[in-house]
PQR file with spaces between the fields and no chain letter, atoms N, CA, C, O and H, PARSE charges and radii, in Angstrom:
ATOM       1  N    UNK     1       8.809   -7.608    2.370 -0.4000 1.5000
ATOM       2  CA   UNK     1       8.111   -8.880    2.382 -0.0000 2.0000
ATOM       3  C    UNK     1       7.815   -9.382    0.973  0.5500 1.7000
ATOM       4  O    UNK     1       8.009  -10.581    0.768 -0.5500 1.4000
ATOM       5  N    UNK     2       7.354   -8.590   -0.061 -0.4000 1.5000
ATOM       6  CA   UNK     2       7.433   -8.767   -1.382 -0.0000 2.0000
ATOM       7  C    UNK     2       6.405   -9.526   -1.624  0.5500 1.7000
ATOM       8  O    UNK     2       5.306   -9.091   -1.278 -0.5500 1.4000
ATOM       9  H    UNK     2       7.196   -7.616    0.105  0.4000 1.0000
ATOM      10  N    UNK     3       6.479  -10.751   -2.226 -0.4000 1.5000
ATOM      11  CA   UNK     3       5.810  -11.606   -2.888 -0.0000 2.0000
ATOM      12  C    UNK     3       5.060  -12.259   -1.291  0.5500 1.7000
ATOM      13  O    UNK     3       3.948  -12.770   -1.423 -0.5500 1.4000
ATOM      14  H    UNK     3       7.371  -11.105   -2.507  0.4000 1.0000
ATOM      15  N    UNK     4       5.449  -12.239   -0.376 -0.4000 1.5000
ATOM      16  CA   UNK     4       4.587  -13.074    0.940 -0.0000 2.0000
ATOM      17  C    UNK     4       3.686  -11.953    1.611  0.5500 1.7000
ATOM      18  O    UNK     4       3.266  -12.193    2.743 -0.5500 1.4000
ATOM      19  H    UNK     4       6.353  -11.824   -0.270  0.4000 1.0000
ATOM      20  N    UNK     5       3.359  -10.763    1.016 -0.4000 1.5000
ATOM      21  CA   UNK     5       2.742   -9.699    1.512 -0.0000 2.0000
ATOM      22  C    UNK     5       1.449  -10.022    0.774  0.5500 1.7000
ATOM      23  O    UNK     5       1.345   -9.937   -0.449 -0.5500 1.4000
ATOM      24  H    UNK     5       3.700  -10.568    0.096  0.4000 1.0000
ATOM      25  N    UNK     6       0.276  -10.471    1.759 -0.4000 1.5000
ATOM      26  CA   UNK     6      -0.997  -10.967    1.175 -0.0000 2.0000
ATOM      27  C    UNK     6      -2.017   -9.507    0.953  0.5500 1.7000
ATOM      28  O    UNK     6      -2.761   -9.434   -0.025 -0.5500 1.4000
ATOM      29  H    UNK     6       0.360  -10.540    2.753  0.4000 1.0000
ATOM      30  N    UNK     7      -1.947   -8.520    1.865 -0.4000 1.5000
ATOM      31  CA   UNK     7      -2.790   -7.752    1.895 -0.0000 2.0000
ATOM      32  C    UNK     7      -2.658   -6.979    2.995  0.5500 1.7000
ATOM      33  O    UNK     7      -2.218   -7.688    3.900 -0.5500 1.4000
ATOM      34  H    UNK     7      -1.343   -8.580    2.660  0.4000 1.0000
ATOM      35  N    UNK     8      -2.802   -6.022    3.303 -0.4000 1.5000
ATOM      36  CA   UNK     8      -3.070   -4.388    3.976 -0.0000 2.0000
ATOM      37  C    UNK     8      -3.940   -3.652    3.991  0.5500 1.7000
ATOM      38  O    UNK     8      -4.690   -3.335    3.068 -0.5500 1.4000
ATOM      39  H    UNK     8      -3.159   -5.446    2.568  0.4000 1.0000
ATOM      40  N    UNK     9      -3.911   -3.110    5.664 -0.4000 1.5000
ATOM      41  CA   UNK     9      -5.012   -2.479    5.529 -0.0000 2.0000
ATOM      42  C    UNK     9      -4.458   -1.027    5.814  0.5500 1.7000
ATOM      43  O    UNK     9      -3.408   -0.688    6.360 -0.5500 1.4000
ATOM      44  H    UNK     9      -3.302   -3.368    6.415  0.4000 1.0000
ATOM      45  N    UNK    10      -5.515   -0.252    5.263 -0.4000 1.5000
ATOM      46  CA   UNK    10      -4.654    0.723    4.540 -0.0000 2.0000
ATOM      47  C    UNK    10      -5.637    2.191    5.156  0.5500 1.7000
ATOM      48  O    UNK    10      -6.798    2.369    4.788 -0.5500 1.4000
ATOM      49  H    UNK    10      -6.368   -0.527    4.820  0.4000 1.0000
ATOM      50  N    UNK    11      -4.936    3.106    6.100 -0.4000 1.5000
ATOM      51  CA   UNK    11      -5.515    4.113    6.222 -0.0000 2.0000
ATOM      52  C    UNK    11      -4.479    5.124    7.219  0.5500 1.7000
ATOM      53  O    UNK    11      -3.492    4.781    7.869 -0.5500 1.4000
ATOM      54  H    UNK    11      -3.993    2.962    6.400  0.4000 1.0000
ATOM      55  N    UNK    12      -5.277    6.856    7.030 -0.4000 1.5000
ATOM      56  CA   UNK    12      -3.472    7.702    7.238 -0.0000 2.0000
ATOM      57  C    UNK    12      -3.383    7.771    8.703  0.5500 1.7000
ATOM      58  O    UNK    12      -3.953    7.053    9.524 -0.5500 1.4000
ATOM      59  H    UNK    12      -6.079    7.134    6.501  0.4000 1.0000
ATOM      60  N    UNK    13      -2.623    8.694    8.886 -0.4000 1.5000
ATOM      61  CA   UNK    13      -2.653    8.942   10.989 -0.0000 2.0000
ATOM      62  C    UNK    13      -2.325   10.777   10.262  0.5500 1.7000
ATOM      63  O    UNK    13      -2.345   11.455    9.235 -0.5500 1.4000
ATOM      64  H    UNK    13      -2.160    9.277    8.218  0.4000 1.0000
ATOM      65  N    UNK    14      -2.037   10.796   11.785 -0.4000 1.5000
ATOM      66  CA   UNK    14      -1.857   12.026   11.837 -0.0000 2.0000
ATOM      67  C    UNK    14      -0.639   12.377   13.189  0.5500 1.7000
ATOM      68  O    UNK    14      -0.283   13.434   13.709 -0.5500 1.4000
ATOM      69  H    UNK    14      -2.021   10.245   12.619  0.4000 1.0000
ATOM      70  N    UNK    15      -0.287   11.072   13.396 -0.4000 1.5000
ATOM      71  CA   UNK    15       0.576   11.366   14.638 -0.0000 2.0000
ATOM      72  C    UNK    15       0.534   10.860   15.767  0.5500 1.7000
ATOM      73  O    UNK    15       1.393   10.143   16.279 -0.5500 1.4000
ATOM      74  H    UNK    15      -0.576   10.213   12.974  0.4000 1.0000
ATOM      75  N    UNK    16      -0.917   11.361   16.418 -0.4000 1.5000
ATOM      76  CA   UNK    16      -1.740   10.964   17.875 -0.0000 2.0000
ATOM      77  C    UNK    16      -1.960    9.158   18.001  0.5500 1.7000
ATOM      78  O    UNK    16      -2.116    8.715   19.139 -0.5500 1.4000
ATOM      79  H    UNK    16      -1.615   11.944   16.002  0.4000 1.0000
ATOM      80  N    UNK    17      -1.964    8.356   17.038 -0.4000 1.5000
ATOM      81  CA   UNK    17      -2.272    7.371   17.187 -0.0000 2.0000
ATOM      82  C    UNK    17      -2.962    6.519   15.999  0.5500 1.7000
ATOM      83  O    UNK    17      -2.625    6.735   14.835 -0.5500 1.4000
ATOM      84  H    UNK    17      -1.837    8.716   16.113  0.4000 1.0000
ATOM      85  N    UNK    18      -3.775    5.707   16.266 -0.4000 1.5000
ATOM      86  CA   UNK    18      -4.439    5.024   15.034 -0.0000 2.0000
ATOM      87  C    UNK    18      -5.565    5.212   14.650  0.5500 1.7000
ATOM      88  O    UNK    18      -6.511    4.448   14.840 -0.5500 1.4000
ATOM      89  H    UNK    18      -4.049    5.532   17.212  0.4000 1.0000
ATOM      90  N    UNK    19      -5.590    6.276   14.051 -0.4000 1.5000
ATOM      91  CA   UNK    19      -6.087    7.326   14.138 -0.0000 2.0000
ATOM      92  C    UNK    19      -7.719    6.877   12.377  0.5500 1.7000
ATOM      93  O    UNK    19      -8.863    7.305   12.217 -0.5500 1.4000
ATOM      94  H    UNK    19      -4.821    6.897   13.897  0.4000 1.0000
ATOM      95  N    UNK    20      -7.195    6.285   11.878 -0.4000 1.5000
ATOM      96  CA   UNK    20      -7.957    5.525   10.667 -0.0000 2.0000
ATOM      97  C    UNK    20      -8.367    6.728    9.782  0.5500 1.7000
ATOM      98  O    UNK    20      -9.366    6.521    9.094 -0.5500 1.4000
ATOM      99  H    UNK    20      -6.266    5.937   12.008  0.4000 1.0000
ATOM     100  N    UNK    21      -7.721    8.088    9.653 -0.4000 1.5000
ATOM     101  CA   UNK    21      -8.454    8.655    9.074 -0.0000 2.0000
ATOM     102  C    UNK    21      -8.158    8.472    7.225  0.5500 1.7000
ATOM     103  O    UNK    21      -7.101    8.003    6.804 -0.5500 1.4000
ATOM     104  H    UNK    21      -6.909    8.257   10.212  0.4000 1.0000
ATOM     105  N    UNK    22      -9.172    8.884    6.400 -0.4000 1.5000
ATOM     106  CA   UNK    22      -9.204    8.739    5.402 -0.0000 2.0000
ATOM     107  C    UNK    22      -7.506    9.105    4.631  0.5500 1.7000
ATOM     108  O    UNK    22      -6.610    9.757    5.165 -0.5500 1.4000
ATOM     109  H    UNK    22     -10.031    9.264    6.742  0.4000 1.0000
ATOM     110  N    UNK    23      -7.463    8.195    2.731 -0.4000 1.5000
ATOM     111  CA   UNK    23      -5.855    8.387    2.821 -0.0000 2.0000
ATOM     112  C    UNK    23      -5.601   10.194    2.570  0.5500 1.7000
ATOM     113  O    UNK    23      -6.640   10.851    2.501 -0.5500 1.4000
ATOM     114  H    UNK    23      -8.191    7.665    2.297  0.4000 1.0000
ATOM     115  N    UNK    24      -4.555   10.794    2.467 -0.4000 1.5000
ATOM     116  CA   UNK    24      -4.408   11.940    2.353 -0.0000 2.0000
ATOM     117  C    UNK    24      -4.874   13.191    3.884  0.5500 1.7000
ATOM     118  O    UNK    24      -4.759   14.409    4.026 -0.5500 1.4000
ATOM     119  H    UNK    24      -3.711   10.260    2.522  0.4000 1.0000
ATOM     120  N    UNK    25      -5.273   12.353    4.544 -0.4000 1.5000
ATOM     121  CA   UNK    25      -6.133   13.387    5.425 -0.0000 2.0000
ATOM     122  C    UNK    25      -4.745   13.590    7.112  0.5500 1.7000
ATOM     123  O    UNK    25      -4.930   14.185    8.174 -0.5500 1.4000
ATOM     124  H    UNK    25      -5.366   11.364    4.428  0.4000 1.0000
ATOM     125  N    UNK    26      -3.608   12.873    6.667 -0.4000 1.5000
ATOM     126  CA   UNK    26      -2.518   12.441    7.639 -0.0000 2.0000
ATOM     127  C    UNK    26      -1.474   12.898    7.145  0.5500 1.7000
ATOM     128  O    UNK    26      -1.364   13.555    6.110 -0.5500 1.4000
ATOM     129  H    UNK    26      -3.457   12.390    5.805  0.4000 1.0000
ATOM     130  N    UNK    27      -0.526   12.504    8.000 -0.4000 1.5000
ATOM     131  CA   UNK    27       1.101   12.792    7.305 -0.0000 2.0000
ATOM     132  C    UNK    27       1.652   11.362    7.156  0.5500 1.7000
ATOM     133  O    UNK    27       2.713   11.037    7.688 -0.5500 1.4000
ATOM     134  H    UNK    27      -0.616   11.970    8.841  0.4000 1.0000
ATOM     135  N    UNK    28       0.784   10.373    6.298 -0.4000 1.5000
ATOM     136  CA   UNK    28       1.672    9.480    5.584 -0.0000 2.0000
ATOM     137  C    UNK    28       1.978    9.651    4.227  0.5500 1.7000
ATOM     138  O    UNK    28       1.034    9.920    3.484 -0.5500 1.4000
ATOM     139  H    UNK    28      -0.079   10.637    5.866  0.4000 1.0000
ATOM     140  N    UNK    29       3.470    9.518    3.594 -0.4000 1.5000
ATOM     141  CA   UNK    29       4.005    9.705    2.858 -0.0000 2.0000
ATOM     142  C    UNK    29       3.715    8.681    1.710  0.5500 1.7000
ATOM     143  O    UNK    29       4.561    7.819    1.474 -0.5500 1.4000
ATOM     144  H    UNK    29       4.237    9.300    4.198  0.4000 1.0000
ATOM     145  N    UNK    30       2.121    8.760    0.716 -0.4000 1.5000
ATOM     146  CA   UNK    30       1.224    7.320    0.229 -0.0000 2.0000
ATOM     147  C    UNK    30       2.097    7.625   -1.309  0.5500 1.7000
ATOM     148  O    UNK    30       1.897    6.626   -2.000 -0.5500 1.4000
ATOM     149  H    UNK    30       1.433    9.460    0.907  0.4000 1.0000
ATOM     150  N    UNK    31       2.762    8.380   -1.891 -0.4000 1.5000
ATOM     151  CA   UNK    31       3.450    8.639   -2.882 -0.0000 2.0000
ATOM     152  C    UNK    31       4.254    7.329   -2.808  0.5500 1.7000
ATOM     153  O    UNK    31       4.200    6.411   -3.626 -0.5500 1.4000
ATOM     154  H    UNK    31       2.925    9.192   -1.330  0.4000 1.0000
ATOM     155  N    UNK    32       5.076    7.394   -1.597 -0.4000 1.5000
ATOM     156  CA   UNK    32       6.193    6.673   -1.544 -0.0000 2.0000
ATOM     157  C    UNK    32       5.504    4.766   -1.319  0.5500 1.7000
ATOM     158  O    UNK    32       5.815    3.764   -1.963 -0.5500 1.4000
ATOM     159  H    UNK    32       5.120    8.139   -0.933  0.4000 1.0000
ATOM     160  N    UNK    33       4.759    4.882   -0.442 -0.4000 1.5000
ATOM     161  CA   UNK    33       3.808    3.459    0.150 -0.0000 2.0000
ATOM     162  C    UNK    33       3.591    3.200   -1.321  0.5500 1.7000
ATOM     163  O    UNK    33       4.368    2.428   -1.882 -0.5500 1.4000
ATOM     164  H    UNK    33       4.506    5.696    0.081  0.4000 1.0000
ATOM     165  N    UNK    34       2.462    3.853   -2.108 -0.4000 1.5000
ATOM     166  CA   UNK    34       2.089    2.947   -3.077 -0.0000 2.0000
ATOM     167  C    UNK    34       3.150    2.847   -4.073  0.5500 1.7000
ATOM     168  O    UNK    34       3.241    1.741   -4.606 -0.5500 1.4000
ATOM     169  H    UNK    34       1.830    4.480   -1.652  0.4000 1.0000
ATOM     170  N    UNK    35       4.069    3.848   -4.491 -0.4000 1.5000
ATOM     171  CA   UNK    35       4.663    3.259   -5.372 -0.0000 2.0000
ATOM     172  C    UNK    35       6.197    1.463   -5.180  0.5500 1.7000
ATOM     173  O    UNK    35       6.911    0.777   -5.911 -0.5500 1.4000
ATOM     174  H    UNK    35       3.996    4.746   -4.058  0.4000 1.0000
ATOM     175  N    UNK    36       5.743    1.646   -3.317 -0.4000 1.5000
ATOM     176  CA   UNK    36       6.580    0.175   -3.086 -0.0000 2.0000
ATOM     177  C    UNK    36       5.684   -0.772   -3.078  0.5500 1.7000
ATOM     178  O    UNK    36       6.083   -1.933   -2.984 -0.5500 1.4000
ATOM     179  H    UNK    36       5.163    2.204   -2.723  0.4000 1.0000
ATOM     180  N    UNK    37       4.666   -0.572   -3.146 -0.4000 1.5000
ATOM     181  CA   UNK    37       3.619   -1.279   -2.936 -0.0000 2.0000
ATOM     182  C    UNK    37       3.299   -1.863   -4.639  0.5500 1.7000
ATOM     183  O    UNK    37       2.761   -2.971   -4.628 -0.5500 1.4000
ATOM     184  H    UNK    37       4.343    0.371   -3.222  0.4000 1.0000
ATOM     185  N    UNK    38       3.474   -1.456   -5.641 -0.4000 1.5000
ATOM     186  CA   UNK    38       3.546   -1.533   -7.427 -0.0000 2.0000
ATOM     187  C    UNK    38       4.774   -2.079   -7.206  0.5500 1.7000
ATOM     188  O    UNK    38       4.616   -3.300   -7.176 -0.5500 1.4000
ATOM     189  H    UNK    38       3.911   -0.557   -5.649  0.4000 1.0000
ATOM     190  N    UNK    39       5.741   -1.838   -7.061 -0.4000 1.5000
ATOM     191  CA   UNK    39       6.849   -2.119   -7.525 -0.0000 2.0000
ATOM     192  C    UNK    39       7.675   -3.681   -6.502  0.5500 1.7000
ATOM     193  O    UNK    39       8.496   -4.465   -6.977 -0.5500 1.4000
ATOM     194  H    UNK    39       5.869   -0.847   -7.085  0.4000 1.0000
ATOM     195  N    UNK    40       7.103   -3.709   -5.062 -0.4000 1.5000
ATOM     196  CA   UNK    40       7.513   -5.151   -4.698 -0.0000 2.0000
ATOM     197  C    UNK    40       6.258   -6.018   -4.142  0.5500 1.7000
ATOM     198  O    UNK    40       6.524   -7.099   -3.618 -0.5500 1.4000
ATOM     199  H    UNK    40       6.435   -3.072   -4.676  0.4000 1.0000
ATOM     200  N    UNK    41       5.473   -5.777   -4.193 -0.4000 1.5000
ATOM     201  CA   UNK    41       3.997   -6.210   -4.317 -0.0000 2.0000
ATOM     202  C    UNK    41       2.660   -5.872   -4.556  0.5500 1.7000
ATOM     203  O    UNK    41       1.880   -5.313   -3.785 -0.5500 1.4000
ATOM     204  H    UNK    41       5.257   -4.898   -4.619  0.4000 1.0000
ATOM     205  N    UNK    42       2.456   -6.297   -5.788 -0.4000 1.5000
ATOM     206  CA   UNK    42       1.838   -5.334   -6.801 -0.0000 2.0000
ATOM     207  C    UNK    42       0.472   -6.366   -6.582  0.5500 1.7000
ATOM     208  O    UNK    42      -0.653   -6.038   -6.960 -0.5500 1.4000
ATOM     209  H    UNK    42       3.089   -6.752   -6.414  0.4000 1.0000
ATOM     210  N    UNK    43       0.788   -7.698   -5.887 -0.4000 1.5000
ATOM     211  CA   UNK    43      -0.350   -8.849   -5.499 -0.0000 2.0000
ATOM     212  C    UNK    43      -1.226   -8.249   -4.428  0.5500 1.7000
ATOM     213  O    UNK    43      -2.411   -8.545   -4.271 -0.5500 1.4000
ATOM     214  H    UNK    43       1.702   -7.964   -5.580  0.4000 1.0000
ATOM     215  N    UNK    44      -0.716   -7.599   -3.886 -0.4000 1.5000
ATOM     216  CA   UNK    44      -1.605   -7.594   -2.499 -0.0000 2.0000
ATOM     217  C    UNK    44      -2.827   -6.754   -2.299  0.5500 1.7000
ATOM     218  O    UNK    44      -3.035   -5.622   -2.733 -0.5500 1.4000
ATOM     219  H    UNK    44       0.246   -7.359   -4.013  0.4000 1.0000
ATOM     220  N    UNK    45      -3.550   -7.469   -1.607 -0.4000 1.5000
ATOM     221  CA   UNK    45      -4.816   -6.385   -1.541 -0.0000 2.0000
ATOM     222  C    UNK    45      -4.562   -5.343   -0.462  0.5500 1.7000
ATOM     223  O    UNK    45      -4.040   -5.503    0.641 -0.5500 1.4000
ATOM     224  H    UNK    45      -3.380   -8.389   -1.254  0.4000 1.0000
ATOM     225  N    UNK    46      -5.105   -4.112   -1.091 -0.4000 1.5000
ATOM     226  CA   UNK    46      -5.269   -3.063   -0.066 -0.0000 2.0000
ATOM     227  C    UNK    46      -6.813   -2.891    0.606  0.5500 1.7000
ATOM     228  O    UNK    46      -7.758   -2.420   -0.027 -0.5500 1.4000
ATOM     229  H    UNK    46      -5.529   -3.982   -1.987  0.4000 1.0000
ATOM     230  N    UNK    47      -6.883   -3.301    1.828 -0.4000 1.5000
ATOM     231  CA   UNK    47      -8.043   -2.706    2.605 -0.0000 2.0000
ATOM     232  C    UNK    47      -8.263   -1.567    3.563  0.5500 1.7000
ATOM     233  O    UNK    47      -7.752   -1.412    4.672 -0.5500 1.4000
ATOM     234  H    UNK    47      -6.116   -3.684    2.342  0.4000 1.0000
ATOM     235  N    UNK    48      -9.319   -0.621    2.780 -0.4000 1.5000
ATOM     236  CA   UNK    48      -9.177    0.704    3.010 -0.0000 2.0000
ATOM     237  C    UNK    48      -9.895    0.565    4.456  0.5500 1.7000
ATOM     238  O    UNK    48     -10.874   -0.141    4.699 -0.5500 1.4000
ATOM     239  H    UNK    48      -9.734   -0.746    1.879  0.4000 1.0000
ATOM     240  N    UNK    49      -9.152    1.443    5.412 -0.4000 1.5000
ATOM     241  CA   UNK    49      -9.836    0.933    6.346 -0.0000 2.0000
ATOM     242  C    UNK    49     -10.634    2.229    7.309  0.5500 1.7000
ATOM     243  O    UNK    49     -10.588    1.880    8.489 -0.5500 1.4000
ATOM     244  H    UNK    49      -8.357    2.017    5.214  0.4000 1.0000
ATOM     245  N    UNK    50     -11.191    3.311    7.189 -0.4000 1.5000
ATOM     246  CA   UNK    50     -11.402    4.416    7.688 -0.0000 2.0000
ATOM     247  C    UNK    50     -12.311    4.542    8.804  0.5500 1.7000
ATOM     248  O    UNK    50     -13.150    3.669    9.030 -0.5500 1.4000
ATOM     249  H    UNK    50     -11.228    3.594    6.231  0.4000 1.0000
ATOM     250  N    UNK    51     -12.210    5.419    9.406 -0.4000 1.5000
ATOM     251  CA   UNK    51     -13.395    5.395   10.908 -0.0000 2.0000
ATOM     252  C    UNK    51     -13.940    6.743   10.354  0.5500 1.7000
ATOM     253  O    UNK    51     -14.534    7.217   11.322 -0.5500 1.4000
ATOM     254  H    UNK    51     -11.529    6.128    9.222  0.4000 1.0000
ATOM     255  N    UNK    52     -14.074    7.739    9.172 -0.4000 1.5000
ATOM     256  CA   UNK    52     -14.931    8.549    9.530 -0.0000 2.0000
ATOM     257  C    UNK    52     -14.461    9.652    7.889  0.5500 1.7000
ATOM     258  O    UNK    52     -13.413    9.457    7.273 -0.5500 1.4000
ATOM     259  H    UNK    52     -13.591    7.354    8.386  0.4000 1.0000
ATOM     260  N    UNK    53     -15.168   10.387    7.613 -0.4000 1.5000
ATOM     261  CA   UNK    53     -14.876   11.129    6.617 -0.0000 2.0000
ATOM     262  C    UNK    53     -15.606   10.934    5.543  0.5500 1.7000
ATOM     263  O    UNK    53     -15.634   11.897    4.776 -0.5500 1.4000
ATOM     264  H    UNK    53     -16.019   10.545    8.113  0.4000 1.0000
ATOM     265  N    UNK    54     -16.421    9.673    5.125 -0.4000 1.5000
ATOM     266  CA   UNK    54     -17.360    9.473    3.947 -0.0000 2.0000
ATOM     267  C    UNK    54     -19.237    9.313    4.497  0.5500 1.7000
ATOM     268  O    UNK    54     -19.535    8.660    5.497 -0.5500 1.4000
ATOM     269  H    UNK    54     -16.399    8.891    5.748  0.4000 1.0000
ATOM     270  N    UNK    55     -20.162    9.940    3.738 -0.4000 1.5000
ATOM     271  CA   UNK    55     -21.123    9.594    4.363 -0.0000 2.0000
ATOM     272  C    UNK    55     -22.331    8.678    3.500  0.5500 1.7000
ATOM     273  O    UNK    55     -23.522    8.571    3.793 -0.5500 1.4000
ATOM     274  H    UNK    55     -19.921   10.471    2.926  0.4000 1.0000
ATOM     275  N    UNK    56     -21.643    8.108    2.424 -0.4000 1.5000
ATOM     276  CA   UNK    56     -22.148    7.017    2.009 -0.0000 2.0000
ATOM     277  C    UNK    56     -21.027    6.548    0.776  0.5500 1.7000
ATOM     278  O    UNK    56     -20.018    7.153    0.414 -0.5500 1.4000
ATOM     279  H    UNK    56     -20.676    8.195    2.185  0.4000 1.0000
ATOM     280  N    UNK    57     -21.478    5.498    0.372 -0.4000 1.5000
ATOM     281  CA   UNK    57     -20.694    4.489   -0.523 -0.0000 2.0000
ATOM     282  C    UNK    57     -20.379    5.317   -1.512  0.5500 1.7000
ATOM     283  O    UNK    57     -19.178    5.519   -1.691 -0.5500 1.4000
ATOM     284  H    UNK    57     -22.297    5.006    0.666  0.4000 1.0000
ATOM     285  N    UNK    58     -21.340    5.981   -2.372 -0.4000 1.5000
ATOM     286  CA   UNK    58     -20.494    6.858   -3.510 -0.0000 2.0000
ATOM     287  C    UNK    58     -19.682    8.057   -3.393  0.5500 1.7000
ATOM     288  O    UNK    58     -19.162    8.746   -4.271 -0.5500 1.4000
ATOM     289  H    UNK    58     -22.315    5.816   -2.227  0.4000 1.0000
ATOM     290  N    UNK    59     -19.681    8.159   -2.191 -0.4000 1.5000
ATOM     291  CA   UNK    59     -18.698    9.612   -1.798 -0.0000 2.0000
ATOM     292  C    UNK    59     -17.352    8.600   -1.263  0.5500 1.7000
ATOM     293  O    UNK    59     -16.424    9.304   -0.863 -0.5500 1.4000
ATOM     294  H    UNK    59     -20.104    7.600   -1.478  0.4000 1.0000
ATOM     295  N    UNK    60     -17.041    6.958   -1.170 -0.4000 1.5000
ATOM     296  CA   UNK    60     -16.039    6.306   -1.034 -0.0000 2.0000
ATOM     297  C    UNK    60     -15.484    5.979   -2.227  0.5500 1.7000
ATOM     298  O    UNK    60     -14.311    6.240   -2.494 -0.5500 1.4000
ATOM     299  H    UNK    60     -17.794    6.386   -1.494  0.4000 1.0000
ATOM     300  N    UNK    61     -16.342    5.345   -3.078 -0.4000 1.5000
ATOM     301  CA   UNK    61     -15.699    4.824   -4.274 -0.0000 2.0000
ATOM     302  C    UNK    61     -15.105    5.990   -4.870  0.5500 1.7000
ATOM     303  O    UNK    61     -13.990    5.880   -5.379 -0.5500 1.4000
ATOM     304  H    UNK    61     -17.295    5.133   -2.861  0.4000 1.0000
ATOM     305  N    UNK    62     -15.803    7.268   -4.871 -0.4000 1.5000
ATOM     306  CA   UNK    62     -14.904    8.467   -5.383 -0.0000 2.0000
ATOM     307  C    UNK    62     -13.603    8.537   -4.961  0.5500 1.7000
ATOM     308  O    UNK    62     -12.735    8.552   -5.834 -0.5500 1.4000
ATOM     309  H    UNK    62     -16.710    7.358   -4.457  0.4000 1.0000
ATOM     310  N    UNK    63     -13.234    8.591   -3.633 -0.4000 1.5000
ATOM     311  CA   UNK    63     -12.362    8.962   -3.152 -0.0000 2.0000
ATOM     312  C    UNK    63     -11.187    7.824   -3.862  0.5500 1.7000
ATOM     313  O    UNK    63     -10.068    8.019   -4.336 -0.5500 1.4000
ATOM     314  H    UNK    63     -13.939    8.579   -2.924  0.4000 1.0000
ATOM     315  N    UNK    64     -11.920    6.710   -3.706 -0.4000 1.5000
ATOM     316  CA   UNK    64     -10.792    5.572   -3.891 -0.0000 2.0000
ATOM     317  C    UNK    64     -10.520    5.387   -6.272  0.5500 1.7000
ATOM     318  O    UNK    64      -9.744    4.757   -6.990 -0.5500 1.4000
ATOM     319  H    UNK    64     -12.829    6.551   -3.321  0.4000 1.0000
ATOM     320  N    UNK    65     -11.443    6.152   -6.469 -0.4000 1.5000
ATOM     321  CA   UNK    65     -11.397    6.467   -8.088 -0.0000 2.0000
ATOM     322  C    UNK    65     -10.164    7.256   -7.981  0.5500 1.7000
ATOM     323  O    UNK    65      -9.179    6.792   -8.556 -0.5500 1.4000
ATOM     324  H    UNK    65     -12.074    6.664   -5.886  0.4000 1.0000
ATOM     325  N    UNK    66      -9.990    8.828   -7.085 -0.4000 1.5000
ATOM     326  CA   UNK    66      -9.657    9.393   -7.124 -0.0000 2.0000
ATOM     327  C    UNK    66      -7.891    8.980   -6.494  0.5500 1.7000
ATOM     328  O    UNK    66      -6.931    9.605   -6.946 -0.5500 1.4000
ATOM     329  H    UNK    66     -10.790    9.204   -6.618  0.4000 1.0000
ATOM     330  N    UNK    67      -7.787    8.340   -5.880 -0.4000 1.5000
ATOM     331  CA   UNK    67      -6.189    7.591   -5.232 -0.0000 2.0000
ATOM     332  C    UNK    67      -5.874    6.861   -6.492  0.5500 1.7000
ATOM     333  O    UNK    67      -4.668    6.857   -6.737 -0.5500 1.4000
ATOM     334  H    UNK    67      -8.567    7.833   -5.513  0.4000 1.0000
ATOM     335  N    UNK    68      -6.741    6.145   -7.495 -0.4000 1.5000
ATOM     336  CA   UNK    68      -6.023    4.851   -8.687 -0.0000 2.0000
ATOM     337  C    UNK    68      -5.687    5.964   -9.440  0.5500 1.7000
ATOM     338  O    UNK    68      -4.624    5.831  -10.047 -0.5500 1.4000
ATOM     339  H    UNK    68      -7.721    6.149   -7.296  0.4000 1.0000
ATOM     340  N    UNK    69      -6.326    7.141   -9.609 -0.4000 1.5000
ATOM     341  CA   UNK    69      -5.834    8.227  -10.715 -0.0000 2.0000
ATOM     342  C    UNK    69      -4.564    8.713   -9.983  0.5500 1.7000
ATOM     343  O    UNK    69      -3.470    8.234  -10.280 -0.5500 1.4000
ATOM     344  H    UNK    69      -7.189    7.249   -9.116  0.4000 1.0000
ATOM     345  N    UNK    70      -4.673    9.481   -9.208 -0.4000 1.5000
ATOM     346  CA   UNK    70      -3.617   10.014   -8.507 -0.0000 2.0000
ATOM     347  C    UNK    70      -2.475    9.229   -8.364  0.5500 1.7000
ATOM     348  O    UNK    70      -1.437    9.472   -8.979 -0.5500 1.4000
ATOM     349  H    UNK    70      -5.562    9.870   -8.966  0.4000 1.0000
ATOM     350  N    UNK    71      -2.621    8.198   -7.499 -0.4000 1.5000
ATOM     351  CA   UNK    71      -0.966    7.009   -7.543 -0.0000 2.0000
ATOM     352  C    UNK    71      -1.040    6.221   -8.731  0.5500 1.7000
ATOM     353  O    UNK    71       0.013    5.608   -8.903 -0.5500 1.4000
ATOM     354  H    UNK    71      -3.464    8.001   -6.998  0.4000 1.0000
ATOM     355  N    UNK    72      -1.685    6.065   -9.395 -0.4000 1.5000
ATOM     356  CA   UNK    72      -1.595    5.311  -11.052 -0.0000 2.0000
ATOM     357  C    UNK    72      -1.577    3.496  -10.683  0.5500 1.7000
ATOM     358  O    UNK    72      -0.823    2.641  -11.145 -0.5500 1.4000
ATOM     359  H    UNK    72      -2.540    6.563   -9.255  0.4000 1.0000
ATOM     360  N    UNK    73      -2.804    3.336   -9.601 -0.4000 1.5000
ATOM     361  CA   UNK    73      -2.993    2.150   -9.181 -0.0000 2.0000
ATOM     362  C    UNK    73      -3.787    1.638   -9.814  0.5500 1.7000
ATOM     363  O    UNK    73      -4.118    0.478   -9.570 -0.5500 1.4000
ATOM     364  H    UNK    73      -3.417    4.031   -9.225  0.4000 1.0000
């Protein structure tokens, strides 16, 4: 979609379904996602979207500190 890709919402599975769990906590392959995600739309917002795994705001922003270090977002 490239340049017409406004934004995503963004969270892993595990298989069973839609499952929202936090990123890394699934078998999605986010190596590969974010680096197409830099490289053919680097515009778009990502919205993290989770049902469970953080139990307040600074144990999120960590996590999501910790994905811009890791994928170099």
């Amino acid at each position: 979609m490239g340049e017409r890709l406004a934004a995503c919402h963004v969270h892993d599975n595990d298989g069973s379904g839609d499952a929202h769990l936090p990123v890394g906590q699934g078998d999605i392959d986010w190596k590969a996602y974010f680096g197409a995600v830099k490289k053919y739309a680097p515009q778009a917002t990502q919205v993290f979207e989770y049902c469970c795994g953080f139990n307040n705001t600074k144990d999120l922003e960590a996590n999501i500190a910790e994905l811009k270090a890791k994928y170099k977002l």
